[in-house]
C-alpha positions as CSV (number, residue, x, y, z in Angstrom):
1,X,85.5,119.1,-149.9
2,X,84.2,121.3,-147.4
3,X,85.5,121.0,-143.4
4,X,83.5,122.1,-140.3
5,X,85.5,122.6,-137.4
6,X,83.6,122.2,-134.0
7,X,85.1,121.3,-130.5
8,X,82.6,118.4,-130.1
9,X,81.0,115.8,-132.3
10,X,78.5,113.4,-131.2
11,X,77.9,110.0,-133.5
12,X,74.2,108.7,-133.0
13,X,71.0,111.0,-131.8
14,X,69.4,108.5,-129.3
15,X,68.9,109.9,-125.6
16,X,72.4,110.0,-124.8
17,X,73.3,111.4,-127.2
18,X,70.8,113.9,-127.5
19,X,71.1,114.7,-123.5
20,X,74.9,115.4,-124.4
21,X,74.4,117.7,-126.7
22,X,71.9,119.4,-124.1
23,X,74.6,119.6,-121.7
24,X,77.6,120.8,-123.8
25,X,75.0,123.0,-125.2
26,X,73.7,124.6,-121.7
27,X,76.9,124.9,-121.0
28,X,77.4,127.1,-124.2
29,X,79.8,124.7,-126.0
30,X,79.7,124.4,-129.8
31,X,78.8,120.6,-130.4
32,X,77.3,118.5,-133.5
33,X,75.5,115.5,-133.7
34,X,74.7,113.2,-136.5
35,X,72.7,110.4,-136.7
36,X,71.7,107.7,-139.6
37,X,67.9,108.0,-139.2
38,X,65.4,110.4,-138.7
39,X,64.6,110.6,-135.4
40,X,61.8,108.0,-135.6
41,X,61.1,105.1,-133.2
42,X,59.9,102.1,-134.9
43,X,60.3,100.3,-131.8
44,X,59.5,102.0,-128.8
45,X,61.0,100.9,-125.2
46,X,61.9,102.6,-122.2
47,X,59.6,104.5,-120.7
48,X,60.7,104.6,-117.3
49,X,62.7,108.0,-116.9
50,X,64.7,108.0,-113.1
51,X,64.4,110.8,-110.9
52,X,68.5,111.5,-111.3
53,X,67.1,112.5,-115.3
54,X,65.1,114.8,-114.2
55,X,66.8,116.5,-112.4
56,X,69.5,117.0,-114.9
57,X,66.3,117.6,-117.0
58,X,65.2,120.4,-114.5
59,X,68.4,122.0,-114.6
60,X,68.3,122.5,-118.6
61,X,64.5,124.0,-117.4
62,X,62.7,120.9,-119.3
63,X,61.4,119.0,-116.6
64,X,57.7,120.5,-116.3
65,X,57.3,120.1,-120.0
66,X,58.0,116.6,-120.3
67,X,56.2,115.5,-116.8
68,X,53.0,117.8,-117.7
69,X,52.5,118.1,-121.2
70,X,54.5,115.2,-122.5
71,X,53.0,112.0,-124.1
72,X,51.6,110.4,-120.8
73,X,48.7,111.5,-119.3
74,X,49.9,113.6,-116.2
75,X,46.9,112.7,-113.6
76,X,47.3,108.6,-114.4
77,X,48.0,106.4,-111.3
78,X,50.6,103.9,-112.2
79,X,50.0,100.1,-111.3
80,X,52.7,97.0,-111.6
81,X,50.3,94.2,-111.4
82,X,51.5,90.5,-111.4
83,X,48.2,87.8,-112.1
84,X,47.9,84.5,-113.4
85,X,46.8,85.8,-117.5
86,X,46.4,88.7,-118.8
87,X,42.7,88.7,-117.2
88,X,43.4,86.5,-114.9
89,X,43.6,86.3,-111.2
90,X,45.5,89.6,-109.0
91,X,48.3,88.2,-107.5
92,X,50.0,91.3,-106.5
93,X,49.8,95.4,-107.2
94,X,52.9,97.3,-106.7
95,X,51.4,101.3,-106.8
96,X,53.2,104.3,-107.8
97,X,52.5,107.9,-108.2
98,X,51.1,109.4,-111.0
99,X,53.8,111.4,-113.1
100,X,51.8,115.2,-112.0
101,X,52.3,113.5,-108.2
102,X,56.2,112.4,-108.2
103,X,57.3,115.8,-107.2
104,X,55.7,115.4,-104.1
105,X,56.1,111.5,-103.1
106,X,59.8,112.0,-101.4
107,X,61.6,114.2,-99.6
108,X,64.8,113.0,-101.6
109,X,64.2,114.7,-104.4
110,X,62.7,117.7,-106.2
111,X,61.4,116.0,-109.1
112,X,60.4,111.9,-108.7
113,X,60.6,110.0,-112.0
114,X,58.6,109.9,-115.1
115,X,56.9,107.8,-117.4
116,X,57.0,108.7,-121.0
117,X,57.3,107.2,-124.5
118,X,60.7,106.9,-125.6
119,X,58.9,109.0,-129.0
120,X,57.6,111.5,-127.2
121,X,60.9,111.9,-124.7
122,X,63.3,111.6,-127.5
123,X,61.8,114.8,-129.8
124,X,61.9,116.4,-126.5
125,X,65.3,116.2,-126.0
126,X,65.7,116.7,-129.4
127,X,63.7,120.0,-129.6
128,X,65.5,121.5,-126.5
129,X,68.9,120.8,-128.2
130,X,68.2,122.3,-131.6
131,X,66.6,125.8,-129.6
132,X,70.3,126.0,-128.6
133,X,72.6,128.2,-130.1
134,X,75.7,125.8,-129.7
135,X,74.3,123.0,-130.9
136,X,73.9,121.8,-134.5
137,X,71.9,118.9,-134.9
138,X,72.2,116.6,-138.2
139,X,69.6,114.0,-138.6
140,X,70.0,111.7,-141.8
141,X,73.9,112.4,-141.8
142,X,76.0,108.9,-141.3
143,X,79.7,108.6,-140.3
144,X,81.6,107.4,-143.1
145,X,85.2,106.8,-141.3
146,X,87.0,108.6,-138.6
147,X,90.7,109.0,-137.1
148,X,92.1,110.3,-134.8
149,X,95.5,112.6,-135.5
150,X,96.3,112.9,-131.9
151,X,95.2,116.6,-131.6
152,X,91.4,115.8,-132.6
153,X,89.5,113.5,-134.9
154,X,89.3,114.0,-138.3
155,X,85.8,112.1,-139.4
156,X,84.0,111.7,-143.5
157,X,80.4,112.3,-143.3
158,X,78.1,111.6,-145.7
159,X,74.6,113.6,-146.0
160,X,71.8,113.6,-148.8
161,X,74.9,112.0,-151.1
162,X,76.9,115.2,-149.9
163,X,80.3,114.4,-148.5
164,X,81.9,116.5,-146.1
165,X,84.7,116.4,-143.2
166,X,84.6,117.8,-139.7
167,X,87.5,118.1,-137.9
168,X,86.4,117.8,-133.7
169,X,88.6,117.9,-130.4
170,X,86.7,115.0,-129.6
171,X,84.5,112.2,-130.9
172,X,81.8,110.8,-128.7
173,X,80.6,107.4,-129.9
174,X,76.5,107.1,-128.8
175,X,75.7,105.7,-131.2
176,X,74.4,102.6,-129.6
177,X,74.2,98.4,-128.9
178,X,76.0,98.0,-132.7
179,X,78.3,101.0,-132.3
180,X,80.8,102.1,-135.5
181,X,83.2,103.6,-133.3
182,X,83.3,101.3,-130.8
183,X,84.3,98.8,-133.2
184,X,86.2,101.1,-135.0
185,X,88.4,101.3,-132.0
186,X,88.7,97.3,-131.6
187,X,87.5,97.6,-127.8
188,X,85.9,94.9,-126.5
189,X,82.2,94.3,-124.3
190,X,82.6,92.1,-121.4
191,X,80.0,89.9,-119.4
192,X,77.6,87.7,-120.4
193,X,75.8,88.3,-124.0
194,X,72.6,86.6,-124.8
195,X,71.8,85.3,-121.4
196,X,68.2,85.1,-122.6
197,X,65.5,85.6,-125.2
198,X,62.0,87.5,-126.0
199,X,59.5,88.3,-128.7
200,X,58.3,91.7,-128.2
201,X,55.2,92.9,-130.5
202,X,54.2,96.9,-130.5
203,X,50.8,97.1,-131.1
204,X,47.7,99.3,-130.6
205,X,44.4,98.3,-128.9
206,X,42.2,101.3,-128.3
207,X,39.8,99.0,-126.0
208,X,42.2,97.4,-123.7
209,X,43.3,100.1,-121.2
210,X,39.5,100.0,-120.2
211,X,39.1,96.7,-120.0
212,X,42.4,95.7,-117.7
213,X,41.5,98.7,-115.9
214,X,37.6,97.1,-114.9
215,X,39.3,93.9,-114.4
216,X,42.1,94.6,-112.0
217,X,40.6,97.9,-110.7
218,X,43.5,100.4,-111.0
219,X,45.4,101.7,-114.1
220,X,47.8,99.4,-116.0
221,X,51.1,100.2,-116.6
222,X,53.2,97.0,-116.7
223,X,51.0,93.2,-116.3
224,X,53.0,90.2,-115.6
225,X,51.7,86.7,-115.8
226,X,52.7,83.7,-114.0
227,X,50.7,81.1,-115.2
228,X,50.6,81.6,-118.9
229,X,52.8,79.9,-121.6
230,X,56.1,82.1,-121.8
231,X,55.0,84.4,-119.1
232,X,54.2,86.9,-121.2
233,X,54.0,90.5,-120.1
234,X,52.4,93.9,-120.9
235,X,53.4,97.4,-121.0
236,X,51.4,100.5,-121.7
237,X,53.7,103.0,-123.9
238,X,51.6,105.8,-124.2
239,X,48.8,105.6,-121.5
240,X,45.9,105.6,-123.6
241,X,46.3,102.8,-126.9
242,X,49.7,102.2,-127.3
243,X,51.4,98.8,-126.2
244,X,53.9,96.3,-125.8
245,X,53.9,92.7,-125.2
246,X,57.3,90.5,-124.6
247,X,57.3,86.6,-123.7
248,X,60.0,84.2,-122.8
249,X,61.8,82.1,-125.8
250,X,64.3,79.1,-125.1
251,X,66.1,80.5,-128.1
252,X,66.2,83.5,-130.8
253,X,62.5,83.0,-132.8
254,X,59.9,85.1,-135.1
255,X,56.4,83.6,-134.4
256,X,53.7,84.7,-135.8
257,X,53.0,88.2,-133.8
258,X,49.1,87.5,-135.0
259,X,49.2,84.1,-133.2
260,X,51.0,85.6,-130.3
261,X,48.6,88.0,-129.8
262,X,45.2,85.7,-130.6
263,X,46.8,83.3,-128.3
264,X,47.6,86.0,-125.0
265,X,44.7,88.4,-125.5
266,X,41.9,86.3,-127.3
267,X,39.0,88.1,-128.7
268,X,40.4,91.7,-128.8
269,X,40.8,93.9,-132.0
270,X,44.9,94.7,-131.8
271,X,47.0,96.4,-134.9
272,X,50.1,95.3,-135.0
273,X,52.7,98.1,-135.2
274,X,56.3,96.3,-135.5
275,X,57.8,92.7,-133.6
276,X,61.1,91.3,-133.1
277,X,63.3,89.0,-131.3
278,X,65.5,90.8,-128.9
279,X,68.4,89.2,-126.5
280,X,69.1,89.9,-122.8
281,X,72.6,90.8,-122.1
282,X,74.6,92.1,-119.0
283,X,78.4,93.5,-120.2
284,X,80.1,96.7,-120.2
285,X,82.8,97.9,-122.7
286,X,86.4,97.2,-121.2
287,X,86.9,100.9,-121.7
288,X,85.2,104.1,-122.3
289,X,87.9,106.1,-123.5
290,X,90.7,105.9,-126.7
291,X,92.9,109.3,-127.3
292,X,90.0,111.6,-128.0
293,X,87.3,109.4,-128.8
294,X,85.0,108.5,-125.8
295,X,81.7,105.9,-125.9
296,X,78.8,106.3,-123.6
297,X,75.1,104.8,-123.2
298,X,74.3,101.7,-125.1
299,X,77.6,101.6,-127.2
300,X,79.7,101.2,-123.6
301,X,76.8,99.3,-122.1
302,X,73.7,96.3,-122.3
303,X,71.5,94.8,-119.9
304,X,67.9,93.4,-119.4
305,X,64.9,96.0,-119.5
306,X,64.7,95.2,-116.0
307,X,64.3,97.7,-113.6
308,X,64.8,100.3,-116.4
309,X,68.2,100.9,-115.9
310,X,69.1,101.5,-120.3
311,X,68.4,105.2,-121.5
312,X,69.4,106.9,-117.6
313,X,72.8,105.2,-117.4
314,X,73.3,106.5,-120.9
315,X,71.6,110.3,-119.5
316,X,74.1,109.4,-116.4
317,X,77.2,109.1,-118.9
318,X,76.6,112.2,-121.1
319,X,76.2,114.2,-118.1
320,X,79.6,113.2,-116.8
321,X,81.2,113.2,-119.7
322,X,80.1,116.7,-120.6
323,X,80.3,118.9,-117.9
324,X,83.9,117.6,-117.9
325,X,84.7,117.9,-121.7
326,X,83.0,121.7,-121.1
327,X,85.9,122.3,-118.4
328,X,88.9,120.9,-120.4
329,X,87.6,123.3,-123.3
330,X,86.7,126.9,-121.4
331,X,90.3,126.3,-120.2
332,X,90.0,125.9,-115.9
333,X,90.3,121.8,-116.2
334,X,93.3,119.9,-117.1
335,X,93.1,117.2,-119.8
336,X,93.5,115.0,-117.4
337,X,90.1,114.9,-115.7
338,X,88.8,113.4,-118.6
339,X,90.3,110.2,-117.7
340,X,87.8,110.4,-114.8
341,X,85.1,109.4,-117.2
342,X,85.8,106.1,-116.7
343,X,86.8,105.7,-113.7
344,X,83.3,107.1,-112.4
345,X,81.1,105.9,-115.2
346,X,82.4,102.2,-115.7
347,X,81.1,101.0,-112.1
348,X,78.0,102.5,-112.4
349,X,77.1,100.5,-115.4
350,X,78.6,97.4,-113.8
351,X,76.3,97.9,-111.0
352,X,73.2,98.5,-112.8
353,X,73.6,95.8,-115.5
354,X,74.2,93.5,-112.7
355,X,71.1,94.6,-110.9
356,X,69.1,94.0,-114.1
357,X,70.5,90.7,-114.5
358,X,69.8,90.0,-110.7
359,X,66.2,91.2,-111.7
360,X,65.7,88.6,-114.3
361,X,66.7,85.9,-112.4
362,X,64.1,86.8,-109.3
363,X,61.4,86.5,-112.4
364,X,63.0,83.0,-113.8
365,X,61.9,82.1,-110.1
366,X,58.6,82.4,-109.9
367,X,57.3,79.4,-111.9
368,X,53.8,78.6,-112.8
369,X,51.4,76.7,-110.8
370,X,48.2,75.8,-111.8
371,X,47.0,76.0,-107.8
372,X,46.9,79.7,-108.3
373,X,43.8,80.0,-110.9
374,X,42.3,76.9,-108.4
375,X,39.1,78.0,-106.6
376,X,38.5,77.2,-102.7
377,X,41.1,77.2,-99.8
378,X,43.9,75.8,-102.3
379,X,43.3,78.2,-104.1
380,X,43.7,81.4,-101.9
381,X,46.2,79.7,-99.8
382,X,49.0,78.9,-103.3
383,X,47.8,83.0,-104.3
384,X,48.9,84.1,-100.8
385,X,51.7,82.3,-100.7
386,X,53.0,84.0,-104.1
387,X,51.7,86.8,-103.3
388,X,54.5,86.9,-100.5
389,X,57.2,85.5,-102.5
390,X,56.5,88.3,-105.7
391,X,56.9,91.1,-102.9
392,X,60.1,89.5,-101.7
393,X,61.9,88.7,-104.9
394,X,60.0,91.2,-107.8
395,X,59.7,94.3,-105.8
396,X,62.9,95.4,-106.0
397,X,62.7,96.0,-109.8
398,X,60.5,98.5,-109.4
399,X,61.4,100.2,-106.2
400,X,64.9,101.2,-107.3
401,X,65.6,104.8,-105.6
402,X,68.9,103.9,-104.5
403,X,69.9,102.6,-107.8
404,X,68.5,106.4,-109.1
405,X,69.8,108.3,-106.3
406,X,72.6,106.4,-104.5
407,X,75.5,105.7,-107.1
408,X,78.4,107.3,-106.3
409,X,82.0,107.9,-107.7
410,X,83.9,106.2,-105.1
411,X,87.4,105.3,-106.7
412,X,87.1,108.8,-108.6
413,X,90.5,110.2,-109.3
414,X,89.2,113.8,-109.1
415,X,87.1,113.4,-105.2
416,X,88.7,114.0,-102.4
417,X,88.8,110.9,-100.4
418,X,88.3,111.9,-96.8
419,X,89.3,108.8,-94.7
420,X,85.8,107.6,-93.8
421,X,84.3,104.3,-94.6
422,X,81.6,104.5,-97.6
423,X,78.3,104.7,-96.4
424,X,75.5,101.4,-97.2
425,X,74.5,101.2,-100.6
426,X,71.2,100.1,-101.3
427,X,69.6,99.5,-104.2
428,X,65.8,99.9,-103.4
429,X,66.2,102.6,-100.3
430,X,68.5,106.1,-101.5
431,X,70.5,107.1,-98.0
432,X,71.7,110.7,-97.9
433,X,75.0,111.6,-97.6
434,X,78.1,113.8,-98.8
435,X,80.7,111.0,-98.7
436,X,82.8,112.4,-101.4
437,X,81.7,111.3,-104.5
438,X,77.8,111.2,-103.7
439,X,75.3,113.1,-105.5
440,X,74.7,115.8,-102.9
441,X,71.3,115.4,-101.1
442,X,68.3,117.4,-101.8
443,X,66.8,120.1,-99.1
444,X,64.7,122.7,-99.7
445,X,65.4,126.7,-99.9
446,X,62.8,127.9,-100.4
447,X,59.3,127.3,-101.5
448,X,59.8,125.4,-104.8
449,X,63.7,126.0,-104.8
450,X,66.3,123.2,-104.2
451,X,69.7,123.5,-103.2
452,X,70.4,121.3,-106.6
453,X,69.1,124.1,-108.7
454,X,72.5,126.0,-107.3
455,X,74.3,123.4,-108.9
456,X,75.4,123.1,-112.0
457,X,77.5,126.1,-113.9
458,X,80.3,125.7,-111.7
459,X,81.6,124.4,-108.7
460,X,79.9,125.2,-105.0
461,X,80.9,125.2,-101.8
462,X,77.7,124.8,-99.5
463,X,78.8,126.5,-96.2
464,X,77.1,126.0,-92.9
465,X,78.9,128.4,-90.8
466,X,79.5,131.8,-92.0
467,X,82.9,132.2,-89.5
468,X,84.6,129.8,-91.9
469,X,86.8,132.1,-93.9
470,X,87.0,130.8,-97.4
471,X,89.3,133.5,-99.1
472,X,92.4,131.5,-100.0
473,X,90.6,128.9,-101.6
474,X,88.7,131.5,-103.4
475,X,92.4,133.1,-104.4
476,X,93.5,129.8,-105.3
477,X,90.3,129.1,-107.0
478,X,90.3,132.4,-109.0
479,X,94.2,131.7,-109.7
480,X,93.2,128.3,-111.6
481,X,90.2,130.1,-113.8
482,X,88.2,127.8,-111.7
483,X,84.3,128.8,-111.3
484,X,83.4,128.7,-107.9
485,X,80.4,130.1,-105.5
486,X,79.1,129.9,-102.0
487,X,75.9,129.2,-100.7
488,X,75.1,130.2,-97.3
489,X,72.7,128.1,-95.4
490,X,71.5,128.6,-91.3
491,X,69.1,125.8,-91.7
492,X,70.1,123.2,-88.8
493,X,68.0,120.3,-90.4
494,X,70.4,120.6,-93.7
495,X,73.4,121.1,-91.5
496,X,72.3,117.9,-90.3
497,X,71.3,116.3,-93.6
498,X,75.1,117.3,-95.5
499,X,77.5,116.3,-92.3
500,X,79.9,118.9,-92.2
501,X,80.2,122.5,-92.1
502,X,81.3,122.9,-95.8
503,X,80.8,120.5,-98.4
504,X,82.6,121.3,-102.1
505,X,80.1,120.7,-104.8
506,X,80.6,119.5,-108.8
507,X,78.9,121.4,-111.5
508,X,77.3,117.6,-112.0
509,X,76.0,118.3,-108.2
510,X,78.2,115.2,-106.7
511,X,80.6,115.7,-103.6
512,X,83.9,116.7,-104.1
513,X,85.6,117.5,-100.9
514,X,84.0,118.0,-97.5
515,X,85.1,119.0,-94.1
516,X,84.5,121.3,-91.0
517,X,87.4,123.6,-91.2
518,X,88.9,125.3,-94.6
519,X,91.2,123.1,-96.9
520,X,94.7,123.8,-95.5
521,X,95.8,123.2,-99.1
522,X,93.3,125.1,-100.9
523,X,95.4,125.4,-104.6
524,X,96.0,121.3,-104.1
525,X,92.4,121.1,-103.5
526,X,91.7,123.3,-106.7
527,X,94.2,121.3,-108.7
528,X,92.5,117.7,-107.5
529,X,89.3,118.6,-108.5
530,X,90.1,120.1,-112.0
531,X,91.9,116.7,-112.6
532,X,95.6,118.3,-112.4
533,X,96.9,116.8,-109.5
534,X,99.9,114.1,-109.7
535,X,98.1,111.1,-110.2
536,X,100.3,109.2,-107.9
537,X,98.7,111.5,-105.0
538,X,96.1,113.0,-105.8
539,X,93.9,110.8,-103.7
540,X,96.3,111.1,-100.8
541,X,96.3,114.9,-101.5
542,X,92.4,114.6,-101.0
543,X,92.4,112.9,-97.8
544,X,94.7,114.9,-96.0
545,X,93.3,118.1,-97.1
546,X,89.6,116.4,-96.0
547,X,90.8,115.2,-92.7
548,X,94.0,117.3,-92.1
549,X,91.4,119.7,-89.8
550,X,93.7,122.7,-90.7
551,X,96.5,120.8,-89.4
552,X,99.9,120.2,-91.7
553,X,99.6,116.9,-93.5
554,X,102.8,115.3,-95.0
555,X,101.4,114.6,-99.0
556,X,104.8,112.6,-100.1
């Protein structure tokens, strides 16, 4: 039986486990990934992709592809609109940016989020990864059995009735909500499962973009009802013909999608694609690691499709799970920083199935009223009135740049905690900041360069002050096979923005270590960040070296 050898092998070819392979493979590290299916999306869902995404998606030089010539028309105004039916009465219209006008909408990022079909964003991924040298990409291949020997994973794969083994460093399960390996490894999902149920119906309707645009005046992309039995609601997938409709069920159920559809939009010409009952749940795997064999995205994760927090938490994962696995394998990291992964990643999940729980709960409360289609002074005074109540409980679903921008690594083993309180953390409004741990904040260079397109191959050290003499950690740096740069910047506004005078960046472009002086202990800096400090005090090391201002600091 014929055995492949490669460093990395990735179970399941959805987007985080495609955006892994795009990051171990930008980084030039030999990966596979195998997946039971073809590629193809029976059921599309997800379309919301976070500005965090692009910007890892920029770095891998993919982000003007997908956001101009990807399967969304570019120029098309995005509208949330909330009315009594489907052409009903306007209640209220939360407007974003088209996808061509993101860039531009905030001074927090470089890129602004994306709408795209999960189809269309998918082969993308998919096609970057396979133009990649490092990366070989196996659709139709399944995972027959795996184990681990201590040194790697030995794992049977089966392909076109061919057997073969592959013998990896490491496994990474993404292979989604009913994941082999993480039931293979007996570890458990934790929260609340099934804390609700919809009926969800793909369909086409070439007219209907045309008509909910005449009636409501702007261009649909999601149409909540309030009034209408099971409160269904409407997404556009595609921008053009392409939809999905979900409604409320007391408990799991197949109606008739034909009925569904006759009953919500009466009168219109609709072919149905695919339907199914799906389940709302909010838990997160007890753990995201086992010897060599790590889980990320859906298999360590479910939530609501509230706020669209699914396929960008995965993204999240695979980014911090590879730029890590890259280090342990070109040699500068200890094995040890991998145990980082889930000490970063499991609180961000937390946090954001939370969040899309809380979401579902703020639409549970807004309950019909049959005031709201009334005509006369009832009428507009019950519209008003929810009107006011939609802004304050439903806008937070989709006004979620903190959630994109905000998360931070704050009980990270490998940051170097500098004795100062964490900063607010809010999940509609992103606040800048380097507290260690933080994505470090976007400013621009120079006409359409960011400082984040610095980061990435290795680690940076953004100085403010040229005086500050950073040759011992650069000795100390170069001793440890560490990668390390500096980047000079006189602006005073980024001085401002980033807090201190140097600030130590990730190759995943979050804070390390920051400070106003040099690290009095630049190789116990190196080691902390490279995950080969003494656990016991490493995050002492860190906050003496952050706030130790060049003076001695006693570690024991």
């Amino acid at each position: 039986m014929e055995t492949l050898t490669v460093p990395v092998l990735i179970v399941g070819g959805g987007p985080t486990g495609l955006a892994l392979a795009n990051e171990l493979g930008w980084r030039g590290i030999r990966c596979m990934l195998i997946d039971e299916g073809q590629g193809e999306i029976p059921f599309p869902a997800g379309e919301n992709i976070f500005s965090r995404t692009m910007e890892h998606l920029r770095r891998w030089g993919l982000a003007d592809r997908v956001r101009y010539s990807g399967g969304f028309p570019p120029d098309r105004k995005k509208s949330i609109v909330f009315a009594t039916s489907m052409f009903g009465r306007a209640l209220a219209t939360f407007e974003k940016e088209s996808n061509a006008d993101e860039p531009t909408s905030s001074a927090a990022t470089p890129e602004g989020t994306l709408i795209m079909p999960k189809m269309d964003f998918d082969r993308a991924l998919r096609a970057q990864a396979e133009a990649l040298p490092s990366c070989d990409i196996r659709f139709g291949a399944r995972l027959i059995r795996f184990h681990d020997t201590g040194d790697g994973v030995e794992s049977l794969l089966e392909k076109d009735g061919y057997q073969f083994t592959v013998a990896a460093r490491y496994l990474v399960g993404c292979d989604g909500a009913r994941s082999v390996v993480r039931r293979a490894l007996d570890i458990d999902l934790e929260g609340s499962f099934a804390q609700g149920w919809n009926f969800a119906i793909f369909f086409r309707c070439a007219e209907l973009d045309a008509a909910l645009s005449r009636h409501y005046g702007v261009s649909i992309t999601q149409l909540h009802t309030v009034n209408s039995e099971g409160k269904p609601y409407l997404t556009v997938v595609n921008g053009t013909d392409l939809w999905r409709l979900s409604i409320y069920t007391d408990e799991e159920v197949s109606p008739d999608a034909r009925d569904v559809l006759n009953r919500v939009l009466p009168g219109r010409s609709c072919e149905i694609l695919k339907a199914q009952s799906w389940a709302g749940h909010r838990v997160v795997a007890k753990h995201y690691r086992r010897g060599n064999i790590f889980l990320a995205g859906d298999a360590a994760h479910l939530r609501w499709p509230k706020g669209g927090f699914g396929a960008n938490t995965g993204i999240g994962d695979a980014i911090d799970l590879g730029w890590k696995l890259a280090a342990v394998l070109d040699g500068w990291a200890a094995p040890e920083i991998l145990d980082s992964y889930e000490a970063e990643r499991r609180p961000v999940a937390i946090r954001n199935v939370n969040e899309a729980s809380i979401n579902r709960r703020l639409d549970a409360a807004i309950v019909p009223d049959p005031a709201l289609d009334r005509e006369g002074a009832e009428g507009e005074i019950a519209r008003a009135a929810l009107a006011n109540r939609l802004h304050a409980l439903r806008l937070r679903e989709f006004a979620t740049e903190g959630i994109q921008l905000g998360y931070r690594y704050a009980a990270s083993p490998i940051c170097a905690d500098d004795g100062t309180l964490e900063p607010p953390d809010d999940h509609m409004l992103y606040l800048p900041t380097t507290w260690p741990g933080a994505r470090a904040p976007h400013f621009w260079m120079n006409p359409g360069e960011s400082i984040l397109d610095r980061f990435g191959r290795g680690f940076v050290m953004v100085r403010f002050d040229r005086s500050i003499g950073l040759e011992e950690l650069e000795v100390a740096a170069a001793r440890r096979k560490l990668p390390i740069s500096v980047v000079d910047i006189a602006d005073p506004d980024a001085r401002t923005l980033y807090e201190n005078r140097l600030v130590l960046v990730r190759p995943d472009g979050h804070v390390a270590w920051r400070g106003d002086v040099a690290p009095k202990d630049p190789l116990g800096l190196v080691d902390l960040v490279r995950g080969a400090a003494d656990n016991r005090r490493q995050r002492k090391m860190g906050r003496g070296v952050a706030e130790a201002g060049g003076q001695e600091v006693e570690h024991a």
